[in-house]
C-alpha positions as CSV (number, residue, x, y, z in Angstrom):
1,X,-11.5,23.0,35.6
2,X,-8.8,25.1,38.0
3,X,-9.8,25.4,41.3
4,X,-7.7,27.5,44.0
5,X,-7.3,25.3,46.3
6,X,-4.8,26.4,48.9
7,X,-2.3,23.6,48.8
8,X,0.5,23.7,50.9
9,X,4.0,24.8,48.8
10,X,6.7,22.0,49.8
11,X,9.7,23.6,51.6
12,X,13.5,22.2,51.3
13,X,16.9,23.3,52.3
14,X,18.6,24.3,49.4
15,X,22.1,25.5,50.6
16,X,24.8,24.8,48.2
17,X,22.1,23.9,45.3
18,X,22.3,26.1,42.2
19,X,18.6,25.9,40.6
20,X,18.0,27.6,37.0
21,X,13.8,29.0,36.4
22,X,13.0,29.4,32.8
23,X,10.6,32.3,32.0
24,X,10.9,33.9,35.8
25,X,10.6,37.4,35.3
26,X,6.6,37.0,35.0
27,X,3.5,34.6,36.0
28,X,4.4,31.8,37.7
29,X,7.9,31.2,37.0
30,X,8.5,34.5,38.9
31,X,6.4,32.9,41.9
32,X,8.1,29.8,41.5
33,X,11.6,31.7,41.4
34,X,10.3,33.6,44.8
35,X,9.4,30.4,46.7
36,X,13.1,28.7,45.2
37,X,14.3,32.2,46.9
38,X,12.9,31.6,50.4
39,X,15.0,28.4,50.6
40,X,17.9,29.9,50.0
41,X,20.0,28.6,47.4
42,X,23.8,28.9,46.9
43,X,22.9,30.4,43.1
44,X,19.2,31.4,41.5
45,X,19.8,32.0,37.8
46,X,16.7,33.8,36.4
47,X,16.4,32.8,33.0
48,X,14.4,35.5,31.0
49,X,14.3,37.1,27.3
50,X,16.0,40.0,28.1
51,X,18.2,40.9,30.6
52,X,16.7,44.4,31.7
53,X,13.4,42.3,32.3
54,X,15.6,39.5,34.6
55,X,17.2,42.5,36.4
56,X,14.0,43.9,37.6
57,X,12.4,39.9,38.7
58,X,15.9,39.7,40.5
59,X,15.3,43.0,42.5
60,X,11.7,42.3,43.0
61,X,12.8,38.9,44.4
62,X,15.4,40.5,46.9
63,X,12.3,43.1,47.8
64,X,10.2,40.6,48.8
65,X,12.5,37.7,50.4
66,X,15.7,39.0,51.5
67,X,17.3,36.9,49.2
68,X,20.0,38.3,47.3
69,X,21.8,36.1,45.3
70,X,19.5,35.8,42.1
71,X,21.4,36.2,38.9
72,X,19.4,37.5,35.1
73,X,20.6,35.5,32.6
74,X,19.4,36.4,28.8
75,X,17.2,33.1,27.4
76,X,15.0,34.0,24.4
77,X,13.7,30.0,23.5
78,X,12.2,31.8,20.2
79,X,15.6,31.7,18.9
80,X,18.3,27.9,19.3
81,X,21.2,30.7,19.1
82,X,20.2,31.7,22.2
83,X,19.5,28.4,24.0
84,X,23.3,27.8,22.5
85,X,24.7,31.0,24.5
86,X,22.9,29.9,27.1
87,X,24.2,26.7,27.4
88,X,27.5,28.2,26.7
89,X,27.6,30.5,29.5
90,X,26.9,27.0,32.1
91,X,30.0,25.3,30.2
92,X,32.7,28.3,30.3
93,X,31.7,29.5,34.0
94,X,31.5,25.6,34.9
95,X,28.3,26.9,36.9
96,X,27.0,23.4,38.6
97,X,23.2,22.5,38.4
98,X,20.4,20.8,40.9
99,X,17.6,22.1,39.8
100,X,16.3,23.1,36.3
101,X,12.7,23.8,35.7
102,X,11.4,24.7,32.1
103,X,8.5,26.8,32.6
104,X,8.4,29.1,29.8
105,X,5.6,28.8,27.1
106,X,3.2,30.5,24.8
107,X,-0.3,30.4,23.9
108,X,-1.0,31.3,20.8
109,X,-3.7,30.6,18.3
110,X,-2.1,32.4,15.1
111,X,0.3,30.9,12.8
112,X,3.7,32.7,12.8
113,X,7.4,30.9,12.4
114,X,10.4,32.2,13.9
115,X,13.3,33.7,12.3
116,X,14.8,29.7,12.7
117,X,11.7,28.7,10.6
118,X,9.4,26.5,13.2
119,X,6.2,27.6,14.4
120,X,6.6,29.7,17.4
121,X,5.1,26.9,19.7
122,X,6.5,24.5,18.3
123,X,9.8,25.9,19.0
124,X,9.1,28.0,22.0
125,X,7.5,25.4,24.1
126,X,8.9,22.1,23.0
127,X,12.2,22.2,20.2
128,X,14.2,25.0,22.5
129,X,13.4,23.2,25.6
130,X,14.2,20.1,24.6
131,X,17.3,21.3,23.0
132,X,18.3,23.1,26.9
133,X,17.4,20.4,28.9
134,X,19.4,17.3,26.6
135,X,22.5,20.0,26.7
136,X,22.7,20.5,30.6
137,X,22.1,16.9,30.9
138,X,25.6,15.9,31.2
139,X,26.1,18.8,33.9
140,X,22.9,17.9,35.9
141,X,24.4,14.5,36.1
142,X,28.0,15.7,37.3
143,X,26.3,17.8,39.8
144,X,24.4,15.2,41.0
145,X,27.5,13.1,41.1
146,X,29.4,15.5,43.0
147,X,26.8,16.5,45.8
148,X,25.6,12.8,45.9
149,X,22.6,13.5,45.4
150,X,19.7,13.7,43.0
151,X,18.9,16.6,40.4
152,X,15.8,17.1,39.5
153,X,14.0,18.5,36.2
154,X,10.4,19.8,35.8
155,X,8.7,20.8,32.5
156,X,5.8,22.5,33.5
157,X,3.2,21.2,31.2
158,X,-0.8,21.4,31.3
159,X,-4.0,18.7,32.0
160,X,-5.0,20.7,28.6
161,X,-2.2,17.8,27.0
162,X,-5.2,15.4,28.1
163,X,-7.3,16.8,25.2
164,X,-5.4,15.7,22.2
165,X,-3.6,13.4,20.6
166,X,-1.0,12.4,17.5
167,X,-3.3,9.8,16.5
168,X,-2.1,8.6,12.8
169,X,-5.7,9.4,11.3
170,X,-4.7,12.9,11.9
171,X,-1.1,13.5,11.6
172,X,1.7,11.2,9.6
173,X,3.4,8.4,11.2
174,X,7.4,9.9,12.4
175,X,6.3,13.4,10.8
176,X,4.4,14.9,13.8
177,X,6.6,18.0,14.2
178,X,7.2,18.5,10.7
179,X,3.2,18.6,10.2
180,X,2.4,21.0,13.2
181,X,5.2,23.2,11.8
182,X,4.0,23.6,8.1
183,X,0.1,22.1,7.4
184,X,-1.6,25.3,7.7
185,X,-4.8,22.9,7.8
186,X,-4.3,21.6,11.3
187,X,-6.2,23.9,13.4
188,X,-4.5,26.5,15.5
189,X,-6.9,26.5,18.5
190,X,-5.2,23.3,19.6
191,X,-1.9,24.5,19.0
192,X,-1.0,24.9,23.4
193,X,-2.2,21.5,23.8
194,X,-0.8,19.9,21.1
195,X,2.7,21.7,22.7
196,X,2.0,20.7,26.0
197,X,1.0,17.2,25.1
198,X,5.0,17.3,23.3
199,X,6.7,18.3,26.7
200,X,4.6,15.0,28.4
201,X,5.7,12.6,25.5
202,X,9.2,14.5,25.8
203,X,9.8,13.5,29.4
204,X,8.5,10.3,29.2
205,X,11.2,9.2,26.6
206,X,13.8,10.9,28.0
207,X,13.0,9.0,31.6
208,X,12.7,5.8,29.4
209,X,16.1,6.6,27.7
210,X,18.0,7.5,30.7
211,X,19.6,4.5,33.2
212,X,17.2,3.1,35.9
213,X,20.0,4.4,38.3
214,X,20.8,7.7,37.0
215,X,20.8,10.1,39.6
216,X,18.4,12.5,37.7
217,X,14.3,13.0,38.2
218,X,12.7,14.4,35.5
219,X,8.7,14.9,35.5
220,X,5.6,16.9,33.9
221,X,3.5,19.3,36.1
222,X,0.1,20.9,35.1
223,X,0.2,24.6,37.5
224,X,-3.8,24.7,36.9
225,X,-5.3,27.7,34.9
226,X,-3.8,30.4,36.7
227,X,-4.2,34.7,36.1
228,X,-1.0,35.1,34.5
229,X,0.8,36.7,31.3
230,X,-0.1,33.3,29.4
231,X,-3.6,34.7,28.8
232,X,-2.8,37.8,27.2
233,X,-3.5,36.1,23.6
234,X,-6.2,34.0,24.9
235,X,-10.3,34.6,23.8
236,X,-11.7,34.0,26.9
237,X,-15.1,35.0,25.6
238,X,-14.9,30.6,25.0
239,X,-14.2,30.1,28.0
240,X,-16.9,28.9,30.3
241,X,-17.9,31.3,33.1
242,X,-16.6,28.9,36.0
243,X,-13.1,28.2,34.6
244,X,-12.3,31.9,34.9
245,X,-13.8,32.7,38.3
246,X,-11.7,29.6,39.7
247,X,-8.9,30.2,38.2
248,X,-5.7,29.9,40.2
249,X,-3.6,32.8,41.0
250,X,0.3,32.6,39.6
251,X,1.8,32.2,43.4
252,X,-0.8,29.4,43.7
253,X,0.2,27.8,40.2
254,X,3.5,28.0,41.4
255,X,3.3,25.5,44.3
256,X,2.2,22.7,41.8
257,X,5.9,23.1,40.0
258,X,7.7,23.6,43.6
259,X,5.8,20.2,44.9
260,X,7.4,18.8,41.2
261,X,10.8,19.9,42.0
262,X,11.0,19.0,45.8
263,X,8.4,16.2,46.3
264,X,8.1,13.5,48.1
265,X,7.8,14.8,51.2
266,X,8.5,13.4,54.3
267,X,4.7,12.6,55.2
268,X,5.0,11.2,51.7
269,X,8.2,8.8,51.9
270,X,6.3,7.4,55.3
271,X,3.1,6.4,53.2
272,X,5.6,4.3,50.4
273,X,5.4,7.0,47.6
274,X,9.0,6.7,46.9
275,X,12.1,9.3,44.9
276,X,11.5,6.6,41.6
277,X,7.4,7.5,41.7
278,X,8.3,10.7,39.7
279,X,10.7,9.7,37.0
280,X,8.3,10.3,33.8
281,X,5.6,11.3,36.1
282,X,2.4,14.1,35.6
283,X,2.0,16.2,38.6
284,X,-1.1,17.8,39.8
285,X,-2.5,19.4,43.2
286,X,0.6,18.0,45.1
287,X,0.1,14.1,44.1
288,X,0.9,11.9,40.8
289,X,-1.8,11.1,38.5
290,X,-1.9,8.9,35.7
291,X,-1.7,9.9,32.0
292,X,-4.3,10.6,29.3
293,X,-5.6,6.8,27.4
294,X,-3.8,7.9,24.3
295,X,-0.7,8.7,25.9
296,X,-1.0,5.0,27.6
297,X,-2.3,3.5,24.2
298,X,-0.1,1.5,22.6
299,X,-0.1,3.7,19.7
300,X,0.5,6.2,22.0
301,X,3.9,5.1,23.0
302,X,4.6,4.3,19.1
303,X,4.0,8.1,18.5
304,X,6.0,8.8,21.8
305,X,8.8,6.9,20.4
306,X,8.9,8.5,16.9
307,X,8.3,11.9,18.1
308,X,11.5,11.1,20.3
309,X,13.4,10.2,17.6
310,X,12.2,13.3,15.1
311,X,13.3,16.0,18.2
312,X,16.6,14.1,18.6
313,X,17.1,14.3,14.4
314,X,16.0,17.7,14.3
315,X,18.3,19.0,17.4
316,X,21.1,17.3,16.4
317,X,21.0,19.2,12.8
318,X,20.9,22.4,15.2
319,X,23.5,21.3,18.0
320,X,25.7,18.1,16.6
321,X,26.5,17.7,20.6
322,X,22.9,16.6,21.0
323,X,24.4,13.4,18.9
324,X,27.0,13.0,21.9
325,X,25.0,13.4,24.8
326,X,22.6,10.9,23.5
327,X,25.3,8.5,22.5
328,X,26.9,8.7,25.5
329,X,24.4,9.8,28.8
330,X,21.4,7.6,27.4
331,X,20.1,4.1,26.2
């Protein structure tokens, strides 16, 4: 269960740092683009599915912070054309990244493909983010290179990802994604999980795959259940009484994926929790906790490994650079 709890949002200087928000016209990835705002950013690309939408998030933003240097950029993650443009535009403007945080998802409990032929969560919240985040990989790592510093990554996941699992009684051994995308049998009602659980087993590789001293962070980060345009398909008739009442408000979701991006803090560093604490790590109320048994299971990190390798077959039959960034930025 959520509970508001009014947890401090982490604050850094971000002069001369470009940071890109997925989904930030609405909910918390508008909150979280607010907050990145306040800290004032050389560049604050708002990431949205239409433009007209990212144009009113970026005046909203300049309304309420002063901060006027937040740019709409078109990102519809229903479609890999678009995560291509958008990719695109960040290679042929040479636009550097620090921070990149994948927020946008959906919750849906009907079966419905996109026009690309995946099941829209499937897609939405796991193939199209993967595909963005392996794709500016190579320029979060020249950026890096070039401030001398770290960049940082957050997928902003859910504790919901705790609830389920790949297990091989259920779904086939290396065919995970190819089941949730066309057995009609497997029950939709776990679909958000079942995505979310993806982004953990996602980041988790990709740390495992990437060099012990690659100057990248990448980590997991459950908001809490928060009051934001992610419930608009959601019963919450089954819901129990209590999880609604203390569920978090977007802005207060938002810190939990701030605290991902930023932490440790100071206070933090002085207590031993180190930079290298959150490379594959989960994130919730402003601290590291540990994973779900499955995830942890040895089968677990057999599924992890295979679910890796299915994304990577199926992206690179989308994008062939996937194949070069793999070959060339990871183990």
């Amino acid at each position: 269960m959520s509970t508001s709890l009014n947890l401090p949002v982490v604050e850094k200087d971000l002069s001369g740092k470009t940071v890109a928000v997925i989904g930030a016209n609405t909910g918390i990835g508008l909150e979280t683009a607010k907050h990145f705002a306040r800290m004032r950013p050389e560049r604050l690309i708002l990431a949205c599915r239409t433009l007209e939408k990212g144009k009113v998030a970026v005046s909203q933003i300049e309304s309420e912070t002063g901060y006027s240097k937040g740019e709409a950029w078109a990102l519809e993650l229903s479609s890999f054309s678009s995560v291509l443009a958008f990719v695109e535009r960040f290679e042929k403007e040479d636009v550097p990244l620090d921070i990149l945080v994948d927020n946008a998802a959906i919750a849906t409990f009907t079966y419905e493909q996109t026009a690309d032929g995946w099941e829209s969560s499937v897609q939405v919240n796991h193939l199209s983010q993967s595909l963005l985040t392996l794709l500016l990989l190579p320029r979060l790592l020249d950026t890096a290179k070039k401030h001398s510093d770290v960049a940082r990554v957050v997928v902003v996941s859910s504790k919901a990802s705790f609830t389920v699992n790949f297990s091989a009684n259920k779904f086939p051994p290396r065919k995970v994604l190819h089941a949730l995308n066309s057995d009609l049998n497997l029950p939709m009602q776990n679909r958000y999980s079942e995505s979310k659980l993806l982004n953990v087993l996602f980041v988790r590789a990709l740390t495992e795959h990437l060099s012990s001293t690659s100057p990248i962070v990448i980590d997991t980060v459950c908001p809490g259940f928060c009051l934001s345009e992610l419930r608009r398909n959601l019963d919450e008739s089954v819901l129990p009484t209590a999880h609604i009442k203390n569920a978090r408000t977007s802005e207060e979701g938002s810190r939990q994926v701030i605290y991902a991006a930023l932490a440790p803090t100071l206070e933090e560093k002085a207590k031993g929790i180190q930079l290298e604490n959150f490379k594959g790590a989960f994130v919730w109320n402003n601290s590291i906790i540990p994973l779900s048994e499955w995830v942890l299971s040895e089968e677990g990190k057999k599924v992890q490994g295979d679910i890796w390798d299915e994304t990577i077959e199926i992206l690179s039959e989308i994008e062939p650079k996937v194949t070069s960034v793999v070959r060339e930025f990871l183990q």
